[in-house]
C-alpha positions in Angstrom: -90.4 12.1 1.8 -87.2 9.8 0.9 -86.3 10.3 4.5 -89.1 8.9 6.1 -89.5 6.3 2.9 -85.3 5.4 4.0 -86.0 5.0 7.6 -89.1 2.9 6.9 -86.8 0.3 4.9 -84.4 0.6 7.4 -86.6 -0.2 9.9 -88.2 -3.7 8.0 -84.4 -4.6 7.0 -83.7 -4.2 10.9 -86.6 -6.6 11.4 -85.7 -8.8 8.1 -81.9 -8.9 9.6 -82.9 -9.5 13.5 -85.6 -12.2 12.3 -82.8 -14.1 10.4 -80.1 -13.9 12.8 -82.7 -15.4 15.2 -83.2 -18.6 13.1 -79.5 -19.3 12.6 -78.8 -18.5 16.3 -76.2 -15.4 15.5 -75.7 -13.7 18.8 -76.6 -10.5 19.6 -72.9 -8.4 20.1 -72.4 -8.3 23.7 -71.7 -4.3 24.0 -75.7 -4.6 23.8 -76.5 -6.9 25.5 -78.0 -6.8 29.4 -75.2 -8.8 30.6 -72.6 -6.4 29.6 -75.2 -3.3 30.6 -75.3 -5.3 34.4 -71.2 -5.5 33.5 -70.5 -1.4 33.0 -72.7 -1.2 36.3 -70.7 -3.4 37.8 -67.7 -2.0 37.4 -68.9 1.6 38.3 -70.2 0.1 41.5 -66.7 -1.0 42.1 -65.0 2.2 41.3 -67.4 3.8 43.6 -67.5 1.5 46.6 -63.3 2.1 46.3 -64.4 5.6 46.7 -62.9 6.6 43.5 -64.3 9.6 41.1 -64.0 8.8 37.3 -60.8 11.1 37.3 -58.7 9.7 40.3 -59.3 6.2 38.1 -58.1 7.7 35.1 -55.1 8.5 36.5 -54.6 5.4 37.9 -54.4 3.7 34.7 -52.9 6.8 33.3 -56.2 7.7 31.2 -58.6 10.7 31.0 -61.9 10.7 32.8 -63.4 11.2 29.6 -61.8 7.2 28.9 -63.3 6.3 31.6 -66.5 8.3 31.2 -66.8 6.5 28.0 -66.1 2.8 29.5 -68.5 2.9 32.1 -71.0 4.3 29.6 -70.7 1.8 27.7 -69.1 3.9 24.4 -65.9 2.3 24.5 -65.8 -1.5 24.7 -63.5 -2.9 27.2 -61.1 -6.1 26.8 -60.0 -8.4 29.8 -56.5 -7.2 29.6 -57.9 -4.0 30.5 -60.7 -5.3 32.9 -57.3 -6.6 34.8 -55.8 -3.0 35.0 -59.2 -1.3 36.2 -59.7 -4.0 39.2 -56.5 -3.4 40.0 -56.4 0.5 39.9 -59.8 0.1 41.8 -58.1 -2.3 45.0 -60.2 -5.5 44.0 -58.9 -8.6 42.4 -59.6 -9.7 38.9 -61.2 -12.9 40.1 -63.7 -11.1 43.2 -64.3 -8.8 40.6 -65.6 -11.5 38.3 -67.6 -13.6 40.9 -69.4 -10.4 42.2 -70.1 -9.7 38.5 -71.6 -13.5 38.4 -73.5 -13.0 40.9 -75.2 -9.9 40.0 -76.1 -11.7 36.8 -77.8 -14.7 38.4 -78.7 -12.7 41.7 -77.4 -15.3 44.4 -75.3 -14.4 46.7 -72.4 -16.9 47.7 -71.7 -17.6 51.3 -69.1 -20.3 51.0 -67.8 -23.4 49.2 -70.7 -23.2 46.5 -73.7 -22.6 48.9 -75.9 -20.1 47.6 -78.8 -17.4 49.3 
């Protein structure tokens, strides 16, 4: 019975906190947010189209697949400096990788100086 009674007051201070947050506009953190979900994806699409498996990445950067396992899950958060080494272990630059990331946010497609589909 404290169990369930525990989770049950979790639950309305989950509520309480979100409810809150909301009305002073604190952000959400960004490992759970869709945009970084669309970002892991992203990233694994890269890997992929390179025609990489998790392990020939990881030892690329010199990791273990389980490191990269975990990134792509989502487990472990990654930091630009190491977005950098993964775009260039994969073959695409930081910047493509970034625009291509952009644009499967907004879902346009760029054909050239700023048009868009």
């Amino acid at each position: 019975m404290h169990r369930a009674l525990f989770f049950a007051d979790s639950r309305c201070w989950t509520i309480l906190k979100t409810t809150i947050d909301s009305w002073y506009g604190v952000m959400e953190k960004s490992i759970f947010t869709r945009d970084y979900a669309v970002f892991l994806s992203q990233l694994r699409v890269e890997r992929e189209k390179a025609g990489l498996t998790q392990a020939e990445l990881a030892e690329r950067l010199n990791q273990t697949q389980s490191f990269i396992s975990k990134c792509e899950r989502g487990e472990r958060r990654i930091d630009v400096v190491e977005l950098r080494a993964f775009c260039q272990a994969i073959g695409i630059s930081y910047t493509e990788f970034v625009i291509r990331f952009e644009r499967s946010l907004t879902g346009k497609h760029r054909i050239s100086g700023g048009e868009k589909l």
